[in-house]
N, C-alpha and C positions, 0 to 999 in steps of 0.2 A: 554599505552606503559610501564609500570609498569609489572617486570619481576620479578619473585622470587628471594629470598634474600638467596645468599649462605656462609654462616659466613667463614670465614678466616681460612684455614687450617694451618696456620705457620704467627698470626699476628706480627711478629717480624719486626724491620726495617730492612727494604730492603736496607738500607746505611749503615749499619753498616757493615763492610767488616771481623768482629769478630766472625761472625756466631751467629747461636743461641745460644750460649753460653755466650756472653758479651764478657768482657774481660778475663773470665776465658773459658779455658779449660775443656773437660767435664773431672769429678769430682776433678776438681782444685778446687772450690771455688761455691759461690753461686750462685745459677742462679735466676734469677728476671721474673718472672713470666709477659706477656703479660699484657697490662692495659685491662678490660672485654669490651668491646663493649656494650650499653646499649640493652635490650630487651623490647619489647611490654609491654606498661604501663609504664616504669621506667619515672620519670621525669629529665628533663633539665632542671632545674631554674624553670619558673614556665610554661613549656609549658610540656606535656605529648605525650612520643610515641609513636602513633595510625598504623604504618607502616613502617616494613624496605621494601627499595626502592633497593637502586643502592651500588654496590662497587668501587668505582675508586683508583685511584693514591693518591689521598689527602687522602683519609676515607671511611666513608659508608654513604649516603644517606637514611634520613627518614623521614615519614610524621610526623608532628604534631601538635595537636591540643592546644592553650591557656588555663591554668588551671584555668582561673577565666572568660573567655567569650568563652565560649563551640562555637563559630559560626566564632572565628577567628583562621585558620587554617596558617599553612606553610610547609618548608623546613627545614630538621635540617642536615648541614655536620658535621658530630662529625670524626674530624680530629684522624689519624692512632697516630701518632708521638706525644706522649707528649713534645718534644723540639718543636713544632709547637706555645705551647701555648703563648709563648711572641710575637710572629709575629701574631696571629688572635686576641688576646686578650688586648695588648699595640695599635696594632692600629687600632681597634674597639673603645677604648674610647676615642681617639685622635682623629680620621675622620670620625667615623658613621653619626655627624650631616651636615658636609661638603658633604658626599656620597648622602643621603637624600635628598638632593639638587639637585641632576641629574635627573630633570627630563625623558625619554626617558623610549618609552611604552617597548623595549626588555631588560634593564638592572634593576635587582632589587638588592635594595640594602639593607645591612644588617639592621636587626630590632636586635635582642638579639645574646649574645654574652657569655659565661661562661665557666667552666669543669663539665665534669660530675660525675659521683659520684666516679668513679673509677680515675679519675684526666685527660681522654683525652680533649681538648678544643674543642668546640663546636662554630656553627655561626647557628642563624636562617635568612632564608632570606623570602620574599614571597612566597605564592604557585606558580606551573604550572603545568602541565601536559608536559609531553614528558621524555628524558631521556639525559641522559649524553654523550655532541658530538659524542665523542668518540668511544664511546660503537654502532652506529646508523650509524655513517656519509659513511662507508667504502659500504653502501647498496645502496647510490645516484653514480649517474653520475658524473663522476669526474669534469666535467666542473661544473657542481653544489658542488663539493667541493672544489675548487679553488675560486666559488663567497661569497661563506660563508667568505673565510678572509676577499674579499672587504668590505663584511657585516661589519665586527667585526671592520676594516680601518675605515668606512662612521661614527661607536658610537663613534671612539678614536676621531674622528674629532669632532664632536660635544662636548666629555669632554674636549679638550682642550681648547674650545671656554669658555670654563668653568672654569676654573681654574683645570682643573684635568690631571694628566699626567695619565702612565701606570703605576704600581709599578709592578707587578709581572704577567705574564699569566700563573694560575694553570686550565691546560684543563679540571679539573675534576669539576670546575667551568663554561665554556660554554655549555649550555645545547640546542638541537632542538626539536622544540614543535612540535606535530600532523602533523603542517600545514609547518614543515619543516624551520619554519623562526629560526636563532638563538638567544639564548638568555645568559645574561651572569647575574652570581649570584653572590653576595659575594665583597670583598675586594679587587679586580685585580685593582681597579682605587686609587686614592690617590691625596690628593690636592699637588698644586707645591711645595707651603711652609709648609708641612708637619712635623711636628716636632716628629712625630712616630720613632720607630727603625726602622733601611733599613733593616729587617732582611726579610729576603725568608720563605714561608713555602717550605718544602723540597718536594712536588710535582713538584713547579715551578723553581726548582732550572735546571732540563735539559735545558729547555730554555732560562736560563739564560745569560747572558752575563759574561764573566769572571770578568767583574770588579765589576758587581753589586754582583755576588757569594762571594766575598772577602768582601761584604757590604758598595760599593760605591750607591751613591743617583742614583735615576732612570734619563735618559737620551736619548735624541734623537737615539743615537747607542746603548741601550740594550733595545730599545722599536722596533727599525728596527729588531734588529736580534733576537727579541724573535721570533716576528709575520713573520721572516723568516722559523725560526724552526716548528710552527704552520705548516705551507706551507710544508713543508713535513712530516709531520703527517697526514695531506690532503691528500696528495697524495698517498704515501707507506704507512702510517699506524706504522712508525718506524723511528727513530731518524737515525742518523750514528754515529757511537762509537766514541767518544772521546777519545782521548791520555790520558795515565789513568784512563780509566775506566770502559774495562774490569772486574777488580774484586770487584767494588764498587756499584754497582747498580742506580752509577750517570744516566742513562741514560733509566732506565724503566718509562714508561709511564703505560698511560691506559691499563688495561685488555682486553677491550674489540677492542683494535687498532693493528688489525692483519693485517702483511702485505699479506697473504693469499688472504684477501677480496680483494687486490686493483691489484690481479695477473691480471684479467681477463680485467677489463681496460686497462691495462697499453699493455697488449699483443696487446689489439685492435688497437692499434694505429700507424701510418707506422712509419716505419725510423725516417723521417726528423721531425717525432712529435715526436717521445721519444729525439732523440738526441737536439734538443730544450729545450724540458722539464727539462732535464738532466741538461741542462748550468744553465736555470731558477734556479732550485734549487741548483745548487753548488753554485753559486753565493748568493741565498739568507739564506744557511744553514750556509755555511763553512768559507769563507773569511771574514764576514763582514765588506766589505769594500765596495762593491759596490754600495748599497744601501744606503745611509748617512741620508734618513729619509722614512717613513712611505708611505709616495705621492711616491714615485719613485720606492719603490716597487710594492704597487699598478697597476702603470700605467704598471709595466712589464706582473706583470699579465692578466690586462685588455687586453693586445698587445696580449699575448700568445691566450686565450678565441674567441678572434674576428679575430685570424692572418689570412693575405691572403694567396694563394697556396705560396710554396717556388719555388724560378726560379729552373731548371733541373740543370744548371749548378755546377761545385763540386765548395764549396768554395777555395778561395786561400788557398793556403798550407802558415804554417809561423804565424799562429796568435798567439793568447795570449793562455797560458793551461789555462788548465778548474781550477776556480776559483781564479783565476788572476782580480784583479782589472780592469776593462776594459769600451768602451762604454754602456750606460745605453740600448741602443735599443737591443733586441736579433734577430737572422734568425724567420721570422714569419713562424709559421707551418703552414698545409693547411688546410681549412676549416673543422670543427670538427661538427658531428649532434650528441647529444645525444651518445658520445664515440663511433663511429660506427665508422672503416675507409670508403672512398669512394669508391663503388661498382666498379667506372671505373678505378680506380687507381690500382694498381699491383705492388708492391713489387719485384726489378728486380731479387731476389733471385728466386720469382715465376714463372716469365717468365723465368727463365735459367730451370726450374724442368720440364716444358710443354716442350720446348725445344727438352730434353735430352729423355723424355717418347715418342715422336712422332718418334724419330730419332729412339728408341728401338723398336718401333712396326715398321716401316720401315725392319729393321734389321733383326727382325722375320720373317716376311712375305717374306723378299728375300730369307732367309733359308729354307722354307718351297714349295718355285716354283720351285730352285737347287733341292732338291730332289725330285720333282712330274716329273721336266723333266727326270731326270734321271732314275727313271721307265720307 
């Protein structure tokens, strides 16, 4: 699953609302030249790179191979953002031995940690095969992209049993393998009692929670409302614009998370499923409030995936707007197979267009016996 490596046409930070210029103006002042991305052979510390791989949000993805046991291989993200480096490199030598700890066959956890020569900060993790969610996931079935967060839910359940909260979800870190299972790389866990800086790297900062952005400690509500915002990256392929952020680039994700991919699903699906889905995710993107922990996202989810037919009847008029704090249970849509609507079901827009076409050929044909009589 290994796709050609296309180098950065403008590696500039995307946060920076300054333009390619910094803070100067063009010919105001100097301008600072991009940090170089390493190439084929250059060394990491002491691991060499045999492979560029992937470009995401965070960096660029590469193979590499150990420079003193030629037979141990991995993963190298050499992060975009040199202001990254105190967030992967402070709490790399604070938690790497705590992470190590986590047992679980889909999470690997960081092995080495450095800059590279040109000064971007670097993680190596274990190898795998596959590619960056992201970049892959918008080609499955939605309902298979709505189970992948349960996935990513069932490992947070397991680190907490652990000692390990959430600290940060950088998408550019969950990667699905050949066989579709997800897996997650890198530094996104952190122990409870963590004495690391609360700093974000700036890939995870869209998902973030407003108070962990400002550098409050990880917590029950920015661990719900990241894996909210996951949830529709799932589904559209694309965040919803934040109030200021418009001209900041707070809110670019992945490259490869077009909402393009996710048109042809979402069309499939009748009324009363988009309009469902719809609640699901305002509630789990925008309010954060409905959701007050991880399980009860979850379980909406899981409600949406298995829901039974919805009754014909229209709801009561009078409810709560769309992302209004409200009951946890949503309107269950109707049975879903593989994003296909149901053949017997009919869209009453559809029936009004059969309608109106039979009532036209009617119309024609009476026009055409008026004037045969009439000869």
């Amino acid at each position: 699953m290994t796709e050609p490596f296309a180098p950065h046409a403008d590696a500039r930070d995307p946060h920076d609302p300054t333009g390619p210029h910094g803070a100067f103006g063009p010919g105001e002042g100097p301008v600072r030249a991009p940090a170089a991305l390493p190439a084929v052979g250059e060394r990491l510390g002491v691991w060499r790179v045999s492979a560029a791989l992937f470009d995401c949000a965070s960096g660029t993805w590469y193979r590499v191979e150990h420079g003193l046991a030629a037979a141990q291989t991995g993963l190298a993200l050499v992060y975009r953002h040199e202001a990254d480096a105190q967030a992967v490199l402070m709490r790399f030598a604070e938690d790497s031995e705590a992470l190590a700890r986590f047992d679980h066959p889909a999470y690997g956890a960081p092995l080495d940690s450095g800059l590279s020569p040109a000064g971007l900060p670097y993680l190596i993790v274990p190898p795998m095969d596959g590619a960056p969610l992201l970049r892959v996931a918008m080609a499955l079935p939605l309902k298979r992209r709505m189970q992948l967060l349960l996935d990513l839910i069932e490992m947070l359940d397991l680190a907490h049993d652990q000692g390990l909260v959430l600290h940060e979800l950088d998408p550019g870190t969950l990667w699905l393998s050949p066989a579709q299972q997800l897996h997650w790389l890198g530094q996104g866990l952190a122990p409870a009692d963590s004495q690391a800086p609360a700093a974000l790297v700036r890939a995870a900062e869209p998902l973030a929670a407003t108070r962990q952005r400002a550098g409050a400690r990880p917590d029950a509500h920015g661990e719900t409302y990241a894996l909210g915002r996951l949830l529709g990256l799932l589904v559209n392929g694309r965040l919803p614009r934040r109030e200021g952020a418009e001209d900041t680039g707070l809110d670019e994700v992945e490259p490869g998370a077009t909402p393009v991919a996710s048109l042809q699903s979402w069309l499939s699906l009748t009324a009363a499923q988009r309009e469902s889905l719809d609640q699901l995710l305002d509630r789990a993107m925008m309010d954060g409030r409905s959701f007050t922990d991880r399980q009860l996202l979850a379980q909406a989810v899981r409600d949406w995936i298995a829901g039974e037919p919805a009754p014909a009847t229209a709801p009561a008029s009078g409810g709560a707007p769309l992302g209004a704090a409200g009951p946890a249970a949503l309107p269950p849509p109707p049975p879903l197979e593989d994003d296909e609507p149901s053949a017997t079901t009919l869209p009453a827009a559809s029936i009004a267009e059969r309608v109106a076409g039979i009532a036209l050929v009617l119309a024609l044909a009476a026009v055409v016996l008026w004037m045969l009589l009439r000869r």
